[in-house]
ZATORTI-821637 format. One record per residue (C-alpha): x, y, z; chain. Coordinates in steps of 0.25 Angstrom, whole numbers, plus 5000, padded with zeros to 4 digits. Each point is the difference from the previous one (the first is absolute). Example, Ala and Ser with C-alpha at 12.3 -4.5 7.8 and 13.67 -1.06 7.14 Angstrom:
! residues 2
5049;4982;5031;A
5006;5014;4998;A
! end
This chain:
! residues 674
5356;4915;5238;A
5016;4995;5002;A
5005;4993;4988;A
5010;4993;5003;A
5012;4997;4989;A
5010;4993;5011;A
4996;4988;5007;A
5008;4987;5010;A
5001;4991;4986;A
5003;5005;4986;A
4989;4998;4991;A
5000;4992;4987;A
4987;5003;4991;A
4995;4988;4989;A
4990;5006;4990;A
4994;4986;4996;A
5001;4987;5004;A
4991;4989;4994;A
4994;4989;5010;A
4994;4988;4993;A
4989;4993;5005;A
4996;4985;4998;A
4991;5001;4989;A
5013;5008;4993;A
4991;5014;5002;A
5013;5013;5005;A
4998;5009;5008;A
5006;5013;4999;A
5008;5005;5014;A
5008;5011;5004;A
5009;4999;5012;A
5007;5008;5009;A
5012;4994;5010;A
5013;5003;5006;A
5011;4999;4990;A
5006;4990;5010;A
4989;4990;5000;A
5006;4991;4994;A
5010;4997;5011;A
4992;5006;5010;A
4985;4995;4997;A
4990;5006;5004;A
4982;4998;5004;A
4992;5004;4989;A
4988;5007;4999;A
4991;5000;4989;A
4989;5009;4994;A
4991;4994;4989;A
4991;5011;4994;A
4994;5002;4986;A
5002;5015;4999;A
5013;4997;4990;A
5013;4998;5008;A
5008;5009;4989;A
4995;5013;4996;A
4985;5005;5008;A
5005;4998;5013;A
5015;5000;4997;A
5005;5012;5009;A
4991;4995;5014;A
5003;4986;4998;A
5014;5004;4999;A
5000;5010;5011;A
4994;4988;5010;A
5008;4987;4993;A
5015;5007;5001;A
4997;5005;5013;A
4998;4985;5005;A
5010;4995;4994;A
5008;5010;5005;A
4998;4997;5014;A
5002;4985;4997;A
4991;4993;4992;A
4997;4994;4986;A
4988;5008;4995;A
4992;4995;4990;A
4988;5006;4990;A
4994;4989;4992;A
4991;5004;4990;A
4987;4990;4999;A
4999;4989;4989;A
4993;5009;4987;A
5004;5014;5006;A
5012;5009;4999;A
5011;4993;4994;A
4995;4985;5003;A
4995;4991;4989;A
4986;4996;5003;A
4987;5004;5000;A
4993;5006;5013;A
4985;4997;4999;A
4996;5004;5015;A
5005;5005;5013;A
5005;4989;5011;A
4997;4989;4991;A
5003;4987;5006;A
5013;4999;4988;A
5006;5014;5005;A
5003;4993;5016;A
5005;4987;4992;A
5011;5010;4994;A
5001;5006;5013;A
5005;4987;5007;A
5009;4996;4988;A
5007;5015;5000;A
5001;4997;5015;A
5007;4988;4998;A
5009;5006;4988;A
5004;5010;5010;A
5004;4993;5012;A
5009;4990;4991;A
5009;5012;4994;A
5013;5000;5006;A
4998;5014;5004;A
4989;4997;5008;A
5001;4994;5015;A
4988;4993;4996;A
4989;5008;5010;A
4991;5009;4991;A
4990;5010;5004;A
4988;5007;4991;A
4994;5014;5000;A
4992;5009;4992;A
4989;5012;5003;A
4986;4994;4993;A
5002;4989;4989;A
5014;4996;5006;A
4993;5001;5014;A
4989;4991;4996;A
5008;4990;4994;A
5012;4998;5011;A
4988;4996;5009;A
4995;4991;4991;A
5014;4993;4996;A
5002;4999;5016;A
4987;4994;5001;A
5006;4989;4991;A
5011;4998;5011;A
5013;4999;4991;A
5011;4997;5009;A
5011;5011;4994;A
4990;5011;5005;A
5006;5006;5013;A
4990;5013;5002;A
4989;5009;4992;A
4998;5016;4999;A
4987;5002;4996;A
4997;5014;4995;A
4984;5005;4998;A
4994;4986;4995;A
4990;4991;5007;A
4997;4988;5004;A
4985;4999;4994;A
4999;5002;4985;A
4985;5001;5001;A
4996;5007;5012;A
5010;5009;5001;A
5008;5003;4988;A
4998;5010;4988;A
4989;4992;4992;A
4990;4999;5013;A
4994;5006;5014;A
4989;4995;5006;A
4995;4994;4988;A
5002;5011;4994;A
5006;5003;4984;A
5009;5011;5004;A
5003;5009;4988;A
5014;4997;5002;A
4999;4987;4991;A
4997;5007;4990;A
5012;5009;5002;A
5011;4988;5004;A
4996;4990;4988;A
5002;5014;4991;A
5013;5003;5005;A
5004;4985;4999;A
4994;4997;4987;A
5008;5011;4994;A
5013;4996;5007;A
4998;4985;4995;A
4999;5006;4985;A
5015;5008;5002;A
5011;4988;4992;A
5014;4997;5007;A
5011;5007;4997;A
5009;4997;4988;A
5013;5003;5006;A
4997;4988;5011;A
4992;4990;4990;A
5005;5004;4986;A
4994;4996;4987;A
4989;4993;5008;A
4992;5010;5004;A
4990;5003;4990;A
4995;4987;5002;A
5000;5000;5016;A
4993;5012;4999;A
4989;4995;4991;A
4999;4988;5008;A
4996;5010;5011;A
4990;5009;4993;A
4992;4986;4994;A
5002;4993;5015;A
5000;5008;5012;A
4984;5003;4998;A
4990;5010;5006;A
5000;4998;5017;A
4989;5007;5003;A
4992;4990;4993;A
5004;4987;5007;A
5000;5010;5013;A
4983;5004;4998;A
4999;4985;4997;A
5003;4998;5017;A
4992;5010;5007;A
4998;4992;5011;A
5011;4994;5011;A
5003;4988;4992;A
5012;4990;4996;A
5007;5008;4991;A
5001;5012;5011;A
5003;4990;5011;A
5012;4994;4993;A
5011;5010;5004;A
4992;5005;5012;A
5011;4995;5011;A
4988;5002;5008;A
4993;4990;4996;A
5012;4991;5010;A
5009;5009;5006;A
5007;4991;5009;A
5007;4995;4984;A
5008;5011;5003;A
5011;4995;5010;A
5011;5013;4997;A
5002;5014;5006;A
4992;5012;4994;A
5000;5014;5002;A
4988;5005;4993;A
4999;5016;4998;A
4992;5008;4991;A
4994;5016;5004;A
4985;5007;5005;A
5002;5006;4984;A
5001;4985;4994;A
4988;4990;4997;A
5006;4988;5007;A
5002;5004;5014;A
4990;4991;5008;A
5008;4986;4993;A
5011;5007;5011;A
4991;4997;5012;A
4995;4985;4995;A
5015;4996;4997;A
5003;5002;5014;A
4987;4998;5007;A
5002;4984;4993;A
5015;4996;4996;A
5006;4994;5010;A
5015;5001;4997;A
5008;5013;5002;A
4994;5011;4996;A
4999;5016;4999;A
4991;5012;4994;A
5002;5012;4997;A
4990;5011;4995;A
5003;5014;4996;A
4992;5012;4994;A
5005;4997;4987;A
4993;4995;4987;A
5003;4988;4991;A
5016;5002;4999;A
5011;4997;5009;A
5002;5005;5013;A
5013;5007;4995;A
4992;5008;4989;A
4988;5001;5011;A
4991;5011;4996;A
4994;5005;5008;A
5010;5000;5007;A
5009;4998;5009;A
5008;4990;4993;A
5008;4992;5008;A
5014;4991;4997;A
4994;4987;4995;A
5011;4996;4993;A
5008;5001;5014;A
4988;4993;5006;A
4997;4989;4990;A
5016;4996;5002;A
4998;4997;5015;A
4989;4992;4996;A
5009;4993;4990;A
5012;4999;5010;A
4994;4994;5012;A
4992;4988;4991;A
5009;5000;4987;A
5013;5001;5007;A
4997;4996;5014;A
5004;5015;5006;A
4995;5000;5015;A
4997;5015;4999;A
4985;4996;5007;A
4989;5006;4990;A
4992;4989;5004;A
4998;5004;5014;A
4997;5014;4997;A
4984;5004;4999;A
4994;4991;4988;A
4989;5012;4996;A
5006;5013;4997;A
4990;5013;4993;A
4998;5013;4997;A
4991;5007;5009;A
4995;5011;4993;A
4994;5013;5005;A
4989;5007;4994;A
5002;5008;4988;A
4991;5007;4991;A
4996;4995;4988;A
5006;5000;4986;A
5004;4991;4990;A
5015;4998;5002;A
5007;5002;5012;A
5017;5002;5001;A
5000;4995;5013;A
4991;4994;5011;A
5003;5007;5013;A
4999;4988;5011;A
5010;4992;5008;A
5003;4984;5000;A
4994;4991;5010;A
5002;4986;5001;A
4992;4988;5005;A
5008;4986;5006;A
4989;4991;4992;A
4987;5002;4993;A
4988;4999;5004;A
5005;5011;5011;A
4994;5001;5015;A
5004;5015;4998;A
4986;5002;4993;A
4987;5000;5002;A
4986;4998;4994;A
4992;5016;5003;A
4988;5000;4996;A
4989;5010;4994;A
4986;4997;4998;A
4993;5008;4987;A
4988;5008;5002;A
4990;5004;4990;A
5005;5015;5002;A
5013;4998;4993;A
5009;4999;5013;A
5009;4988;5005;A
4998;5001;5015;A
5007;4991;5010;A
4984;4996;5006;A
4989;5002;4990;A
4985;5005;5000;A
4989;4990;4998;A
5002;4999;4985;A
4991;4988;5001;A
4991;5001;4986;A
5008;5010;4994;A
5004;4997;4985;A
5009;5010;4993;A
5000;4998;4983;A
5011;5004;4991;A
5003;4997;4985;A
5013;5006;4995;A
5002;5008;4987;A
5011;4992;4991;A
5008;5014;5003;A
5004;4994;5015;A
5013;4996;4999;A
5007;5009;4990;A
5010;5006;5010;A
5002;4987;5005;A
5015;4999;4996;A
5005;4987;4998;A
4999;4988;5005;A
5013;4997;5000;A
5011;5015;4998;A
5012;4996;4992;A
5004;5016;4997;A
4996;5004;5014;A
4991;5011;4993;A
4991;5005;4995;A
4993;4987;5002;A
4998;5000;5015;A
4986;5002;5007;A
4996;5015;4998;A
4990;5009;5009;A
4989;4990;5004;A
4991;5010;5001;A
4997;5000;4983;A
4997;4986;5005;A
4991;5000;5012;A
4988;5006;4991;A
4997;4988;4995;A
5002;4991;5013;A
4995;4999;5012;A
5007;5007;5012;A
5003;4997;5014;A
5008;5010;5009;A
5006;4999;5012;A
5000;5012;5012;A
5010;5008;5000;A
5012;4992;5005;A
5003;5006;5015;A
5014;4991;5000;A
5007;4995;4988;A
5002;4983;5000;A
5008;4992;4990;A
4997;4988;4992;A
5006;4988;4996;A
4993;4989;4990;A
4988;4997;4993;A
4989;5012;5003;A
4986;4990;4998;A
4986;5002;4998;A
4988;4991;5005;A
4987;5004;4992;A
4986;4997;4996;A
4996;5003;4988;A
4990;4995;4988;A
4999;5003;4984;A
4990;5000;4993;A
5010;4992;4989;A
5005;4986;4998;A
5016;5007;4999;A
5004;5010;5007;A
5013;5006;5005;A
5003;5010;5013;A
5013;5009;5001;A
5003;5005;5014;A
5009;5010;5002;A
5006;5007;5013;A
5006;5013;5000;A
5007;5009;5009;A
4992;5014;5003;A
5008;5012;5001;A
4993;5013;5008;A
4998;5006;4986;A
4994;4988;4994;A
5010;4994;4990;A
4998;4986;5002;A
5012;4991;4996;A
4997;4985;4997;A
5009;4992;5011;A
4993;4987;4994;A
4989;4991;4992;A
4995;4987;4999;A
4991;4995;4986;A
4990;4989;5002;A
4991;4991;4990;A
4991;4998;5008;A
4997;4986;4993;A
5013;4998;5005;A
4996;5003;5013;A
5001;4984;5006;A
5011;4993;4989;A
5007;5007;4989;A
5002;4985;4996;A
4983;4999;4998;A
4993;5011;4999;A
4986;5003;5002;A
4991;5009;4994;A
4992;5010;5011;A
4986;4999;5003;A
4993;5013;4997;A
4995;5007;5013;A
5006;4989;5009;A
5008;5004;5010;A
5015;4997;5002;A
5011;5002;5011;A
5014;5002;4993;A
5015;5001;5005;A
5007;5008;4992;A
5014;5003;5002;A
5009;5013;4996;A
5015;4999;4995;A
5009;5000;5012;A
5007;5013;5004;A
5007;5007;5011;A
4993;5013;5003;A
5000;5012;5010;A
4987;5009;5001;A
5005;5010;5007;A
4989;5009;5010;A
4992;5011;4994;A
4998;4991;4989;A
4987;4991;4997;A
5000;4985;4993;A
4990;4997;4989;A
4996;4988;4994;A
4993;5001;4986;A
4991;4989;4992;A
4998;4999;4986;A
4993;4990;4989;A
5011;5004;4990;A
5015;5004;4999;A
5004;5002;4985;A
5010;4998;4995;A
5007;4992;5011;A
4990;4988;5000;A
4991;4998;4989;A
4985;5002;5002;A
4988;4991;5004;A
4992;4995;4987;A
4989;5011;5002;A
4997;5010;5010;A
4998;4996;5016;A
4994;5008;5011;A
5004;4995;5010;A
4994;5001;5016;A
5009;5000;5011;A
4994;4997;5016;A
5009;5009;5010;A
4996;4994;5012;A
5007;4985;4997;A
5012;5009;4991;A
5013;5004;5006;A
5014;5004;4998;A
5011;4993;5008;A
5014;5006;4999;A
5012;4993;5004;A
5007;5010;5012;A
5014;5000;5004;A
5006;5003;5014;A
5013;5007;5000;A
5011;4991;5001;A
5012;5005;5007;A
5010;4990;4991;A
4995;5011;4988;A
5010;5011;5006;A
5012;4989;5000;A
4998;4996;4986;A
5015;5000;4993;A
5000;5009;4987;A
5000;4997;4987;A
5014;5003;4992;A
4999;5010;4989;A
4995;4995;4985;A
5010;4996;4992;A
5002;4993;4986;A
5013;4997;4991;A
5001;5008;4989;A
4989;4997;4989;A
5007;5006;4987;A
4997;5010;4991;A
4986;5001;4995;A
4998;5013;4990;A
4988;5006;4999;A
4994;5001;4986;A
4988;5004;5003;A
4992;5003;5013;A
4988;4992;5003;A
4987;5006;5006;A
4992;4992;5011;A
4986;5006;5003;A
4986;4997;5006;A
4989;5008;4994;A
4986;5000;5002;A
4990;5003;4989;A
4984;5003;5002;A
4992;5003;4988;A
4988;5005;5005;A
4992;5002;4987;A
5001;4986;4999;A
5001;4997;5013;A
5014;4990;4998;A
5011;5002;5011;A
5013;4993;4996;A
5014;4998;5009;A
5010;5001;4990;A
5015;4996;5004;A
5014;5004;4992;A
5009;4992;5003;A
5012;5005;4990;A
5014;4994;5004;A
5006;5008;4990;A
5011;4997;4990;A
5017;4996;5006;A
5011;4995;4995;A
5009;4988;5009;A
5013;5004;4997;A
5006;4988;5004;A
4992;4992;4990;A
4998;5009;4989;A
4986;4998;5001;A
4989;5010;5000;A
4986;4998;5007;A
4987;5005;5000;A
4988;4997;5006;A
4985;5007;5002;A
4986;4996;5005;A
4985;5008;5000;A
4991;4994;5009;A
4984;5004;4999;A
4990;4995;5009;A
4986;5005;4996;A
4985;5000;5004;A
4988;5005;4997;A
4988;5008;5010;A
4993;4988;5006;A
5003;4990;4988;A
5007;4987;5007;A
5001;4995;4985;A
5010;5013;4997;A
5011;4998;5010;A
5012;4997;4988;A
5017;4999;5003;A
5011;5003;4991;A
5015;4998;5000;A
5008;5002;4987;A
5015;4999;5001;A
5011;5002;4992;A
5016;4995;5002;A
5012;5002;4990;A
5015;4995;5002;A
5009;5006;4989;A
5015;4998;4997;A
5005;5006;4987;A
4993;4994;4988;A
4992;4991;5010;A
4986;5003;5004;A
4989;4994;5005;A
4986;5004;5006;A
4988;4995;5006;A
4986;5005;5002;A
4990;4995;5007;A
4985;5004;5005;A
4990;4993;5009;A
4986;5004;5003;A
4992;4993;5009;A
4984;5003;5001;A
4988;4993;5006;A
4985;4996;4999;A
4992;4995;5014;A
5004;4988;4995;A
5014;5000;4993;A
5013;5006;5000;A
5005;5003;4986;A
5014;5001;4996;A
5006;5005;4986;A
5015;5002;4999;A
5012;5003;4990;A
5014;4997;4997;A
5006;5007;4988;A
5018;4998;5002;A
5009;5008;4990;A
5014;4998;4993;A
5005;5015;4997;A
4985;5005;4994;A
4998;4988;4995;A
4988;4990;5007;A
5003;4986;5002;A
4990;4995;5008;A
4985;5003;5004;A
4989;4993;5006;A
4988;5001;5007;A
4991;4994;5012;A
4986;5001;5002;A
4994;4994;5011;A
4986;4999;5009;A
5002;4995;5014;A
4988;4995;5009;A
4999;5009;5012;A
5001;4991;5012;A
4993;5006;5012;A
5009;5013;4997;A
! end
């Protein structure tokens, strides 16, 4: 990484500007521009996040915001109305209130003298989500969007749900969120108010899970913010990126398949960061990248990143499989438009023998069983990697025990894919509720397999995720189910294997009881999406070298410690993924605040008992500044009966040792077909 500390226009910083809002609400901004602005004004470019402008972020946001700015722009981080520094209370993600504020911060901006009255919006996951929803809106001061590992489907394809499925990751985000929502604003920007803000928070902002369990189907309140749900509202330019590593990489492919403005994507091996800080890497210079975005619709610059190829990826070669990974060895290919008429549809038939051919046997009558231990799933990684490891996909053969497995031949010639791997089964269960999880792996010749992707159906969901519809047992049932995208090469020597499972804990919660479930090879195949080589691949233009501004000093206290452990008890028969995620303690110099921050994470079950499956987040955040301190615990478990989902949770907050607030929730949720 460059950090640069000279640039074309000085840089003048603003620790805190308030904007007002109509109902007389502030909202706390820093800003970043050229110290010539004034005379000289300039686009601005907005991000509006609620991870607290001032101090947890302080050194990325700077490192990103001063480098804009730098280069020509007015760059703005907004903290959202009851978070950071902003008066408030934040009662939900994307509320309907939030994009309100959004357009009015747009109009504040564009009427600043130092503003040439053309704004742009980015952000990676929050700030991504929201700039496409405040574009969907159409305000007329917003020039162009950067949208950096969000989506464009709250409810199919976002953190909560896939496939009808509850991913443990819900459990996980509301966590992290309900304990950044108990953290006060800081006295040095707000004063003497404070105290009150902050326990304005603690009694309003709410437990989220529970609002979240009460939706567990595709309803209104995950429709609104879904820019799916009408994407032609969205009349701007978008560059959407996001990494193979990251949660939100298939939002990538439907932005471009379906807007109809400019528009370009960009995917690389990394997880859910920045492609500056991409790990794996390589990292490329987004910053440098972002900027030509800005210059050609911002500034009207005719430097042509619209003509150049709209779907840019990382190709990845095969690697053997482990938990984190540095680097992704593999090479950029690029695409014109998407869909592609570089790819293909290659079929493979299965057979009841374990194989995948390219023409199966008479599998006619043939029925394969399986039920899956709770135990599939523990090296699944997460579903979506924000530390890049140890939370990727481990060696899928601690998996395949408890699924059924389908092999290819030995590959004589390697191919490369591009797109949504898919499976077309028959299959029926002997319950009304059931899940499937496919996986599909790349085979090495000394067996380590590494998961390249998966897809999680509810199989209630299997026609509508708006109605579903419990199963019929023993009836029989053709279903599509389709993998996250990916760019893939399986190289010769090697072999492809697809796996099936009834269970993959903790990722997606389990059915309501145990499900064996029967699958019919000969109507079942796997279609994967081949890629001819394109000769335009070899005269793609580099990327320029990462580089940031400088993001100031940021002592180190105390080290964190960020782990993945498994856990199996065999007297009693418990196996338990536990995950440390310690951030350790620092010092902002520049502020003179100190920070620290720590989460466990335990996801348990029981043998074959579908009423023991049990998560647990307990987090804890302090701020300190000389005689100042404050802390914040909380702890939410979430557990479940065939026909509920119960959740309890805890708040305690802290002044120096001293507790000033504590509550509790306690709440049953009726399972709805999940």
């Amino acid at each position: 990484m460059k950090i640069r500390t000279k640039f074309p226009r000085p840089v003048r910083h603003i620790e805190n500007t308030w904007i007002p809002m109509s109902d007389g609400t502030r909202l706390a901004a820093r800003i970043w521009m050229p110290a010539d602005a004034e005379s000289r004004p300039v686009p601005a470019l907005l991000e509006y996040i609620p991870y607290r402008k001032r101090d947890d972020e302080r050194g990325k946001a700077t490192s990103i915001h001063a480098w804009f700015a730098g280069h020509g722009y007015a760059s703005i981080r907004v903290d959202i109305r009851g978070s950071g520094d902003s008066e408030g209370v934040l009662e939900d993600e994307y509320l309907a209130l939030e994009q309100e504020d959004g357009l009015e911060i747009l109009r504040w901006l564009a009427k600043q003298s130092w503003c040439t009255g053309r704004v742009g919006i980015f952000g990676i996951s929050w700030g991504g989500f929201n700039g496409l929803q405040i574009a969907a809106l159409q305000p007329p001061e917003l020039g162009a969007v950067i949208t950096v590992c969000s989506t464009d489907d709250r409810y199919s394809d976002d953190i909560h749900h896939m496939g009808g499925c509850l991913l443990g990751d819900s459990l996980s985000w509301a966590s992290t969120m309900f304990d950044y929502n108990a953290l006060p604003p800081d006295p040095d920007i707000v004063g003497e108010r404070w105290r009150e803000m902050w326990h304005q928070r603690l009694e309003g902002s709410g437990l989220w899970l529970e609002k979240w369990l009460a939706h567990q189907r595709r309803d209104e309140y995950w429709k609104h913010g879904s820019v799916c749900e009408n994407y032609a509202a969205i009349q701007v330019p978008v560059y959407a990126i996001s990494g193979w590593a990251d949660g939100y990489s298939n939002s990538v492919f439907r932005l471009l398949a379906n807007l109809d403005g400019p528009r370009k994507g960009l995917i690389g091996p990394w997880s859910h960061k920045y492609p500056h800080l991409g790990e794996p890497g390589p990292a490329i210079g987004f910053l440098q990248e972002a900027l030509r975005w800005w210059d050609r619709w911002l500034k009207d610059v005719d430097n042509e990143i619209e003509t150049e190829p709209m779907l840019r990826v990382w190709m990845q070669d095969s690697v053997p499989p482990t938990t984190q990974y540095s680097h992704r060895p593999g090479r950029w290919v690029a695409e014109p438009g998407w869909p592609a008429d570089s790819t293909e549809g290659r079929v493979w038939e299965l057979d009841r023998g374990g194989r995948l051919l390219s023409k199966g046997e008479d599998n006619t009558g043939v029925e394969l069983t399986l039920q899956s231990p709770l135990s599939v799933g523990l090296y699944a990684g997460k579903w979506c990697s924000y530390a890049a490891g140890p939370d990727l996909a481990y060696d899928q053969r601690e998996e395949d025990g408890g699924a059924l497995v389908f092999d290819t031949n030995t590959l004589e010639s390697g191919f490369e894919i591009l797109g949504t791997p898919r499976v077309e089964l028959e299959v029926s269960v002997n319950r009304p509720v059931a899940m499937i999880a496919v996986r599909l792996s790349d085979v090495a010749p000394d067996d380590r397999a590494t998961r390249v992707s998966y897809g999680l159906l509810n199989l209630t969901h299997r026609n509508s995720s708006e109605s579903p519809e419990p199963l019929e047992p023993g009836r029989r049932y053709r279903i599509s189910l389709d993998m996250n995208h990916i760019a893939q090469a399986f190289p010769a020597g090697h072999r492809i294997r697809l796996s099936l499972s009834t269970s993959y804990w903790p990722l997606a919660w389990p059915s309501p009881e145990p499900v064996t479930l029967s699958l019919y090879p000969a109507n079942s195949r796997l279609i994967l999406p081949v890629r001819s080589p394109q000769a335009c691949d070899e005269q793609l233009n580099s990327f320029d070298e990462p580089e940031a501004a400088s993001a100031g000093e940021r002592v180190l206290i105390e080290p964190g410690h960020h782990n993945w452990l498994v856990h199996r008890d065999l007297a009693t028969d418990e196996s338990t993924l536990e995950v440390i995620n310690d951030h350790g303690t620092h010092l902002l110099e520049e502020i003179d605040l100190q920070l620290q921050a720590s989460a466990v994470e335990q996801y348990s079950t029981r043998g074959n008992d579908f009423n023991s499956p049990r998560g647990e987040a307990v987090w804890q955040r302090s701020l300190s500044r000389g005689d100042w301190e404050v802390r914040t615990i909380t702890r939410t478990v979430i557990t479940s009966t065939p026909e509920e989902f119960v959740v309890s949770a805890e708040l305690d907050a802290f002044e120096g040792d001293k507790r000033v607030f504590c509550k509790s929730w306690s709440t049953r949720i009726p399972r709805d077909l999940v």
